[in-house]
N, C-alpha and C positions, 0 to 999 in steps of 0.2 A: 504494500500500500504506500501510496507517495508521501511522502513527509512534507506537510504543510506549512508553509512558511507564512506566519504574522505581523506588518509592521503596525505597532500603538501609536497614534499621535497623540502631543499632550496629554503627557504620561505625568503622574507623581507618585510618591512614593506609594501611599496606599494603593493604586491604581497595580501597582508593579505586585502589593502582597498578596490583594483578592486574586489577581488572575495567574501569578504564580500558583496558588494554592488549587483554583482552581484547574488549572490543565494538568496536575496529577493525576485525573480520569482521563485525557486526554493524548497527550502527549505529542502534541503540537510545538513547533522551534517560536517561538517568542521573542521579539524585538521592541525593546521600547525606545521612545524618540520623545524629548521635551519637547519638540516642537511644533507648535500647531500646523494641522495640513490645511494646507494653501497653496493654489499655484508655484508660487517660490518653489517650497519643500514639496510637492510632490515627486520630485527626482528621487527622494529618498525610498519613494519605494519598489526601487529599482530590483529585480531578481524575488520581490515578495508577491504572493500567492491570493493573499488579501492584503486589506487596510483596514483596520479598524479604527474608526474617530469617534470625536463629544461634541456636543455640545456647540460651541463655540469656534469650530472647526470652519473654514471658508470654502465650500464643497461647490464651489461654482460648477461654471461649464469648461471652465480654462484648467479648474483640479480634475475634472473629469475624465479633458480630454488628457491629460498628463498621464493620469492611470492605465487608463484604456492605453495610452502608449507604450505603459511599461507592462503588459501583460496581467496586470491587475485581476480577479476573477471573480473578485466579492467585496462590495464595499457594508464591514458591518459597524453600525452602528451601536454606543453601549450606553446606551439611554430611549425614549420613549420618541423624543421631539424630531423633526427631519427639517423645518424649514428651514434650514444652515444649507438643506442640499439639494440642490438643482436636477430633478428630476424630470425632468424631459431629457435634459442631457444628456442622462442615466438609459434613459430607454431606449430596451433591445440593446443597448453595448454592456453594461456592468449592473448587475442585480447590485439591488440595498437593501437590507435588513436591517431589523431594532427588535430593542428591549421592551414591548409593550406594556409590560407590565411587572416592574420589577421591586414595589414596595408600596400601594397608595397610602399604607399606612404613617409609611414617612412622613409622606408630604403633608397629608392629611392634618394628625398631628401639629406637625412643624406651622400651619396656618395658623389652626387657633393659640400655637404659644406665641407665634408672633400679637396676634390680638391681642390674649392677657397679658403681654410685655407691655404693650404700648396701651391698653384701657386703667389699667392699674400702675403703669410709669415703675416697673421693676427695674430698666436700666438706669435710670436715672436717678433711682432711692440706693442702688449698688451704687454708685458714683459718690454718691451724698455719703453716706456714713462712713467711706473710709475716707473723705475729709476729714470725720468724727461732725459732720452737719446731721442731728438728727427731726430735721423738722422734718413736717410733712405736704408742710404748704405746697400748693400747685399738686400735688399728687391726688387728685377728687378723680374718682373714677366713676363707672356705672354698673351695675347688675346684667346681666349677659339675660335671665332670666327674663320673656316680658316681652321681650323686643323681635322682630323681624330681621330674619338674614336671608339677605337673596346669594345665590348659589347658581354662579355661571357656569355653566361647562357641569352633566353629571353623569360622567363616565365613568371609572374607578375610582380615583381617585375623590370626586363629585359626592359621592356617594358614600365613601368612607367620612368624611367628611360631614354628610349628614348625619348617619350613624351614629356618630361621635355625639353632635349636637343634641342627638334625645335627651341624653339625662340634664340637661341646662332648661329647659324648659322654655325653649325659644319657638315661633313660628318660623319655619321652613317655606320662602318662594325660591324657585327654580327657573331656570330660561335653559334650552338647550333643543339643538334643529333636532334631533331625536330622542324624544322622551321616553324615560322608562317607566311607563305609568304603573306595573305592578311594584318595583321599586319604591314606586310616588308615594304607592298606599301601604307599602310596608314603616317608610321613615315618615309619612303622613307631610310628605310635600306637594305645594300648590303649583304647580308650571304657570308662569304666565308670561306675558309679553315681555319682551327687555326694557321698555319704557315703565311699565309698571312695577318690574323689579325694583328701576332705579328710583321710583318714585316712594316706593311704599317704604325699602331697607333702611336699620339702622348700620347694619355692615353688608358689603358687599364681596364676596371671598369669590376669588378668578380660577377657574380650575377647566380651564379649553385650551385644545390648541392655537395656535396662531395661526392665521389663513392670512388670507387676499380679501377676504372679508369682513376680519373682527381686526384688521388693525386699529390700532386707535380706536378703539369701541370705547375708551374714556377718555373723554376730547373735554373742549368747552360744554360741547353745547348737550353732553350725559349727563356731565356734573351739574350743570342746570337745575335739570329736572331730578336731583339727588336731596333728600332731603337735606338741612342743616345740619351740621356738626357730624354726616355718615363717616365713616371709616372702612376703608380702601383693605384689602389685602390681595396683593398678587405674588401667589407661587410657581408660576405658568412659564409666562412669556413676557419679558420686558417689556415689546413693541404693542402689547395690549391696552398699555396706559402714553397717552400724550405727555411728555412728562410738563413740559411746560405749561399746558394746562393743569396738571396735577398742581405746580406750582400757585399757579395762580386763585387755584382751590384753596390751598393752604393758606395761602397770604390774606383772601376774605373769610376764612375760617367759615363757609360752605362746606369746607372737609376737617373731620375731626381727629382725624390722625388718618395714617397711612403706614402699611408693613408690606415693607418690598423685598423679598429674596433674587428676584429679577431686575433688570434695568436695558432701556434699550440698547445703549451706547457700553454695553459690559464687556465683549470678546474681547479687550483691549487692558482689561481691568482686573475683573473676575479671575478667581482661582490663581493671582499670582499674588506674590510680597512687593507692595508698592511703596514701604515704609521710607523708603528712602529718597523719594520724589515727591514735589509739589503734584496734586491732583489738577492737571488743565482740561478739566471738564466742569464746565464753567455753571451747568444744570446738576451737576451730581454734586460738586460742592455746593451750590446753594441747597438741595435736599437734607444735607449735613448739618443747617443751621438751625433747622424743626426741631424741636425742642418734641415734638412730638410725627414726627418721620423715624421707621426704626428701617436701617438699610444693613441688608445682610448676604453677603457673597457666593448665592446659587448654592445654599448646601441644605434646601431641605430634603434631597432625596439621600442627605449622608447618615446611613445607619450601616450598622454590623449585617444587617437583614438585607437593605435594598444593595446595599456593596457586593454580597455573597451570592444574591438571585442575578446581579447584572453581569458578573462575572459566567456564571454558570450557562445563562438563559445564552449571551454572548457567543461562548465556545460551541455549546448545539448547534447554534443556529449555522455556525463554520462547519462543522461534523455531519450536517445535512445537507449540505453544499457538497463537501466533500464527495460524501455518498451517494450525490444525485439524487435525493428523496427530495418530496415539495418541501419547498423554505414555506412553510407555515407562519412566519414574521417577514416574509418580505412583502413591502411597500410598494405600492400600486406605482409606477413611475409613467403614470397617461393621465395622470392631473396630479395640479396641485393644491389643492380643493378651492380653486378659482373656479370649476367650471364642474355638471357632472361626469361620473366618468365614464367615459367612452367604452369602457371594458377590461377589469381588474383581472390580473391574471387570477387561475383560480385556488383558491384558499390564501390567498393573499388579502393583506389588510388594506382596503380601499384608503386613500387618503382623505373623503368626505365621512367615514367611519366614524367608529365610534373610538374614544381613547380607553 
């Protein structure tokens, strides 16, 4: 049997231990590379068999076509998200696979502690007492209990997410182009319009993918029709919130906080040690001045659990390749969920799907 060869981009250390750990069932040659793939570095995956990228990776047409040049035979992906990757490009020349679903309890989770960080001011009372400042002033929060959360996007993640939220004793609205209505009436969620989401929520928690369609779905004129003092949470996709309009939310206090683990402007930022440079992002450092903005560097999907399943879910999906059996996670590459799709290969995961 051929001995498969791996190139990782932007790679780090844990990156290196899960999937070390994992191809002991395997037994796959492993290559990692700090660097992100991009045009430039695509050369580096010269003599490699796949590529596996994140996140943040610049999967244009110009990486594409680089791959495809260098005999490339599977671009897999080790996370949920694709819009990093130009999928038309992809078609008929380099199948792409992902992690569909490799932890929503992560993310899930990691939302509302963002929430209780920023409704209760915990990073900020951490800050305060090892002053030795033990006031409490400005730290007024509100009861989670009571109140309306709307819930964008309810796909795993979505879902989990509500789950969680039974025992708070909150009312559940919902938006999403495919509803899971037996779902609805198991966690006692209301579907309704996205205008009426935004009208009715006290918070609004993002959990969709990023399309051609929901970009900027939190612009000016969302925040509008959002009640006073809502509070924002995106664990998704950065390019889902305007940030400048976010800003300008903030600044007439129309938004009452906001928890961001995404940002649009991050592939440049995220997941590196920037401590030693001035920040010239002129919108991310002013989010910095909110006293009540909680900004946090894309790691709600980092647990022991979702590290272990992306590793795992990852090497299959290469081991099915391998084998010639259907890739069962690859990605529909005949839309981008701009448009319907013309015809998904079969058992593959449409990109107008569900997350």
């Amino acid at each position: 049997m051929k001995q498969v060869r791996i190139a990782f981009f932007d790679t780090k250390p844990y990156d290196r231990r899960f999937f070390d750990e994992a191809n002991k069932d395997f037994g796959f040659e492993l290559s990692y590379f700090e660097s992100r793939l991009r045009p430039a570095s695509a050369k580096l995956a010269e003599g490699f068999d796949v590529v596996c990228a994140f996140v943040n990776d610049d999967i244009c047409a110009e990486t594409i076509d680089a791959l495809v040049s260098e005999n490339v035979g599977l671009l897999a992906m080790r996370c949920a998200g694709y819009n990093n990757v130009n999928l038309f490009a992809a078609h008929n020349r380099l199948p792409v696979v992902r992690v569909p679903g490799y932890s929503p309890y992560a993310v899930a989770e990691y939302a509302l502690a963002m929430l209780q960080t920023l409704n209760r001011s915990l990073h900020r009372a951490y800050n305060r007492v090892r002053d030795n400042n033990f006031s409490i002033n400005g730290f007024l929060g509100f009861d989670l209990r009571g109140k309306t959360f709307g819930i964008v996007g309810t796909g795993k993640i979505g879902m989990v997410f509500a789950e969680i939220m039974q025992g708070f004793g909150v009312r559940l609205l919902a938006y999403d182009l495919y509803p899971n209505t037996e779902m609805a009436r198991k966690y006692h969620i209301e579907y309704v319009t996205l205008d009426e989401l935004y009208r009715q929520s006290d918070v609004i928690s993002l959990h969709c993918p990023l399309t051609p369609e929901n970009r900027y779905m939190i612009n000016a004129e969302s925040i509008a029709k959002m009640k006073p003092g809502v509070f924002i949470i995106n664990t998704s996709r950065g390019k889902l919130i305007d940030t400048a309009a976010l800003i300008e939310g903030l600044k007439s206090k129309k938004i009452g906080g906001a928890g961001l683990d995404v940002y649009e402007e991050e592939s440049d930022l995220f997941f590196e040690d920037r401590s030693d440079a001035a920040i010239d992002d002129d919108i991310l450092a002013r989010l910095f001045t909110f006293p009540n903005v909680l900004v946090t560097s894309h790691q709600a999907f980092f647990t022991r659990e979702a590290m272990t399943n992306i590793s795992q879910v990852t090497l299959e999906n290469i081991r099915a390749w391998r084998d010639g059996e259907k890739l069962v996670n690859e990605i529909c590459s005949q839309c981008d969920g701009s448009r319907s799709c013309p015809g998904k290969p079969k058992d593959a995961q449409c990109c107008r799907g569900k997350n």
